[in-house]
N, C-alpha and C positions, 0 to 999 in steps of 0.2 A: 585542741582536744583537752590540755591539760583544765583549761580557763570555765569547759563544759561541765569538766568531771567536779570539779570545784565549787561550782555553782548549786548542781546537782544534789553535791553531797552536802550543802549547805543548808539545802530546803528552797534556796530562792524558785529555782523552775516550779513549786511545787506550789509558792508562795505567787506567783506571776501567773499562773494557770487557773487558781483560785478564783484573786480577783479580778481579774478578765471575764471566769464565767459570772460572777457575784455583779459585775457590772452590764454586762451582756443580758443579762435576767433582769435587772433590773429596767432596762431601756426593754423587753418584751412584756415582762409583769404590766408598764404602763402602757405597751401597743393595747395588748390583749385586752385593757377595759376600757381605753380610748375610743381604740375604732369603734366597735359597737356601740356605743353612745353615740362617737358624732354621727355614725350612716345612718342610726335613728332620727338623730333629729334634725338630717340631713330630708326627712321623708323616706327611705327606703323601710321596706318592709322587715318582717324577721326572716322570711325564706331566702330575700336578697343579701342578708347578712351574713348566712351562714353560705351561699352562692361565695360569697366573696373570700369567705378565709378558706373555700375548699380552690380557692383559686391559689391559695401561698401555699397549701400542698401540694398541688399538683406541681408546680414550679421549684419544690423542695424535691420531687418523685424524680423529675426530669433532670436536674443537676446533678441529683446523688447518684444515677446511674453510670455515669460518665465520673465519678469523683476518685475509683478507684485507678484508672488510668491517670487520672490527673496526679496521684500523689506520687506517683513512678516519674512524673517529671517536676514536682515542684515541692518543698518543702511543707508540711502541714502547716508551718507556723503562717507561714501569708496568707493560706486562706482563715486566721483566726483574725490574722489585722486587716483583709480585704473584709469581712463579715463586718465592723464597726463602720465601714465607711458606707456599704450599703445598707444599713440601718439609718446612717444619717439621710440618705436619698430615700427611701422608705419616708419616714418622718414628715420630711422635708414638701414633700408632694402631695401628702396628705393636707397640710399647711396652705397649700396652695391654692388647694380644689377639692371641692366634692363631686364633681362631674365622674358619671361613671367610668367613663375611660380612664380616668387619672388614678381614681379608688382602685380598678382593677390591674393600671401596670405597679401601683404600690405593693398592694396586693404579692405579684410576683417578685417585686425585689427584697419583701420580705422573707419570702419564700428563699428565696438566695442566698439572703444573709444568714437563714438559721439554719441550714443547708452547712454553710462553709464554716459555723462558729461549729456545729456540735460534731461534725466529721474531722475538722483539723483539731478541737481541742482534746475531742476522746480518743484520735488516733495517737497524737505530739503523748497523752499520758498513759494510755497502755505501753506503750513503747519504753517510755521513760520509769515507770513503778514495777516494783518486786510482785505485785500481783493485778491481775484486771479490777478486781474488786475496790482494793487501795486507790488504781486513780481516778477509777469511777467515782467513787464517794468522793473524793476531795473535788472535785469538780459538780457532782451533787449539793454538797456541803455551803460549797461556793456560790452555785446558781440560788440555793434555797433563800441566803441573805438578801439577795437582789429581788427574786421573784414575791419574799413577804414585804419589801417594802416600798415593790413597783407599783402593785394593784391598789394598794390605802393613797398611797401619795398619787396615783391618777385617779383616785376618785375625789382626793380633795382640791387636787387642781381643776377637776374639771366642772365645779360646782357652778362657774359660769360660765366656761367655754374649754373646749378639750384642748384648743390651742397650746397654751400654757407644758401642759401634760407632755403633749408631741413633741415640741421643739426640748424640754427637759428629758425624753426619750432620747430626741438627736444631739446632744450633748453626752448626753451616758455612751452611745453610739461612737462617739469622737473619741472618748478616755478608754473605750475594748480595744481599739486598733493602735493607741498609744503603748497602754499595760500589753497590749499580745506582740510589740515589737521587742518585747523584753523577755519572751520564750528564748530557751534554749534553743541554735539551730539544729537540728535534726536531717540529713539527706534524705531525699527521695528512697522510699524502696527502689530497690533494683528492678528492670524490666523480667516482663514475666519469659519462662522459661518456653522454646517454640514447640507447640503440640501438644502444652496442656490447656485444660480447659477448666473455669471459674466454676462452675457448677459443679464441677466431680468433686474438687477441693475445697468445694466451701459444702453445699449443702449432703454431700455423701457422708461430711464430719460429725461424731455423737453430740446431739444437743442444739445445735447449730437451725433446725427448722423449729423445737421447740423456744428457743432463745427466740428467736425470728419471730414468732406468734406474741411471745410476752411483748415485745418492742413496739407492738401492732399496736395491741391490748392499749400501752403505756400512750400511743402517738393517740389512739381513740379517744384518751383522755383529756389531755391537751388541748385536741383540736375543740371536745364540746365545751372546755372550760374558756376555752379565749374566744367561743362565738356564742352559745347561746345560754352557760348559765347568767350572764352578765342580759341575757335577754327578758328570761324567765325571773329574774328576780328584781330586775325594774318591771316587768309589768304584774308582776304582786306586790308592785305600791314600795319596793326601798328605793332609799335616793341613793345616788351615786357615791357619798362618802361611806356607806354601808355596804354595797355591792363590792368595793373596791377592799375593806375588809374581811367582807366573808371568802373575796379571791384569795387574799392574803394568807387568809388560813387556811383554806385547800394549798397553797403553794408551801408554808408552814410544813403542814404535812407531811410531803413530798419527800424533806428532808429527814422527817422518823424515819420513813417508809425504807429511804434508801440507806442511814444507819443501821435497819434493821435485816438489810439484805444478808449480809455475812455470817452472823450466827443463823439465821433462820437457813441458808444455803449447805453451811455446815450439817445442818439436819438432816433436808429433804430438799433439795432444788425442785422439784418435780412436784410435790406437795406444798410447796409455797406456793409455786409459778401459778397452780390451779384456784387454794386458795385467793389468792389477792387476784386472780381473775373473775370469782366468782363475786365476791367482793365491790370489788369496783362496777361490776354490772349491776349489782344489786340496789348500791346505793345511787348511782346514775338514775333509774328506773322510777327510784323512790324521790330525785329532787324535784320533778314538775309536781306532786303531791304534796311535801312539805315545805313549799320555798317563801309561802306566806308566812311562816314562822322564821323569826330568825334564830330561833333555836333548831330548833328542826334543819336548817338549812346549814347552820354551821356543822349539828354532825354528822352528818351525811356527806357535806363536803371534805371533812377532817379525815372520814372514815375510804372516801375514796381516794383520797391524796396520800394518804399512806401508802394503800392498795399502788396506788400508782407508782408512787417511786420503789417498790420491789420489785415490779413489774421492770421498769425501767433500769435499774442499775444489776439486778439480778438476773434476768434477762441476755441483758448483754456480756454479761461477764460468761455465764452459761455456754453463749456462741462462740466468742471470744475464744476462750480458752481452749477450744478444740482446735484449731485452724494452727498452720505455719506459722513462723514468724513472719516474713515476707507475705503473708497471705492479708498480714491483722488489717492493713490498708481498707483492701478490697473488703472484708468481710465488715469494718465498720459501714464502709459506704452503705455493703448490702442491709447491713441493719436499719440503717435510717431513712433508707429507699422502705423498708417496711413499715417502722415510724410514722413517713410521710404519708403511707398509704391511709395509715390508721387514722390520720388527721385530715386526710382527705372524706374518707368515708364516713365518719362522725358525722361533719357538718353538713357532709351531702345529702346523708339519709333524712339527717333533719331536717333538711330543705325542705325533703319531696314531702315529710310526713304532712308537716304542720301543714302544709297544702290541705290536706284528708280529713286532718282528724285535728283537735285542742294539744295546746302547747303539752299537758301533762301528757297526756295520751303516748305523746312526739316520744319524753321523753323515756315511759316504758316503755316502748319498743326500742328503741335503742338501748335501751339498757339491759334486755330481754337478748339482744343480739350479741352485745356487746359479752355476756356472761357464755354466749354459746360459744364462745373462744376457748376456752377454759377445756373441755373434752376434746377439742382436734390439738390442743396444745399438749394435752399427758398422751394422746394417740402416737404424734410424731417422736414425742420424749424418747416411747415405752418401743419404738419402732428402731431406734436410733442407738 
């Protein structure tokens, strides 16, 4: 205990959580503009591309339900060093094959891995920081290094084969589960108490469904960013080393966004959470329209990645912070069981749209959808 409290108060936990996520982000930064390039010129369509990453959600939906139970018996910190290893198998299978079977159990083990990296790493530093805010951002802060300089560097690796990219992914993958053996340990929450029930405790708490909405919001974003802006802007004629920076700077972003959580929360949580939802729908809406520009595309993407990470670290702190302490477990899981959804729903809608209707088209309405978040999220606030 003494050797924890020591460390603790040193900054190392604080300093090992960091980069774990900074490296973690950065092995996703390069999935997220990898894959869709190789399934492209594997032959696969766009509606099969964004089919495929609403398949790592779904598989992020399905784990995170069960994650809150898991942390009552195992320490957060292994599923932050299990998440690097299933990155390298992710990777690894991509490498392998492009056979749709193979793309699709990837698919899921991806889904697994970021599953186990963002629910043990945001559980191990609420737990650990004087505020949810504080270890949100330093884990924000962390991912944003990795995430600007995942998407540039797989767009330059992947100028003649994503190869390169992937296997430099499964390496990044190896050094998260090395740096996350070096978390402080932390015990299992305690088993839950006999004849309560999850739902009364989490979502009857103030905030707790609008927090839940914002985290939606933030996974909506993520998921169109790592499937079809990387679509829409190769088929408005950029190459790959451009795609890869203008992701850079949406992920760039990310990290304002979620700086700017704190003072802007101090304000108005309720009036942020709406603006940067309305925000981030607006400029989604507007990328299929200006993605021939690379101006135009940089701020629009700058403008939702800010949007985004409020979304995301403001958000959760919002839910957070109403719950037990014994509860914080379960109620991350429950956030990024919402996350997941959001990431699922993203690519799915986009699927079916681009089916119907032109990629722009695709991408107002989704972005059209995506802003209608924004009034059931001040509804549940203003309820709560």
């Amino acid at each position: 205990m003494r050797v924890t409290k020591k460390l603790t108060a040193a900054g190392g936990d604080d300093v090992a959580a960091a980069v774990s996520a900074a490296v973690f982000a950065l092995a996703m930064g390069i999935q997220g503009v990898a894959f869709p390039l190789l399934a492209l010129a594997a032959g696969y369509g766009t509606a099969a591309v964004g089919a495929f990453v609403a398949v790592a959600a779904v598989s992020q939906i399905l784990i995170r339900l069960y994650m809150g139970r898991m942390l009552r018996r195992i320490s957060d910190k292994w599923f932050v060093v299990a998440s690097g290893v299933l990155m390298i198998v992710t990777c690894l299978l991509m490498v392998a094959s492009t056979h749709m079977a193979v793309l699709v159990l990837a698919q899921i083990v991806f889904g697994l891995s970021r599953a186990c990296f963002w629910t043990g790493i945001q559980t191990h530093m609420v737990r650990e920081s004087r505020s949810s805010v504080r270890g949100l951002s330093i884990i924000n802060g962390g991912s944003v290094v990795g995430s600007l300089i995942g998407p540039a560097l797989a767009g330059w690796l992947s100028a003649e084969s994503v190869v390169p990219a992937l296997l430099c992914a499964a390496g990044a993958g190896a050094l998260t589960a090395f740096v996350a053996s070096l978390l402080v340990y932390l015990p299992p929450f305690p088993p839950r108490e006999p004849g309560t029930r999850l739902r009364e405790r989490l979502f009857a708490q103030p905030g707790f469904v609008a927090g839940g909405i914002a985290t939606t919001s933030a996974g909506t974003w993520r998921g169109i960013l790592t499937s079809y802006v990387p679509v829409v802007l190769t088929e408005a004629g950029k190459s790959s080393s451009t795609v890869g920076m203008l992701s850079a700077a949406a992920n760039g972003a990310l990290f304002f966004g979620s700086w700017l959580s704190a003072p802007l929360g101090r304000i108005s949580s309720k009036r942020t959470l709406i603006a940067a939802t309305l925000a981030a729908g607006a400029t989604v809406a507007a990328l299929g329209v200006v993605a021939g520009s690379t101006v135009g595309a940089f701020a629009v993407l700058v403008i939702s990645g800010a949007a985004a990470g409020v979304l995301q670290v403001l958000g959760s702190a919002v839910a957070v912070d109403g719950v037990a302490e014994n509860d914080k477990g379960d109620a991350i899981a429950t956030l990024g069981t919402f996350r997941s959804v959001g990431m699922f729903a993203g690519p799915a809608i986009m699927a079916g749209a681009v089916v119907m209707m032109p990629l722009a088209a695709s991408f107002a309405v989704v972005g059209g959808l995506f802003a209608a978040l924004s009034p059931i999220g001040w509804g549940a606030r203003r309820r709560s």
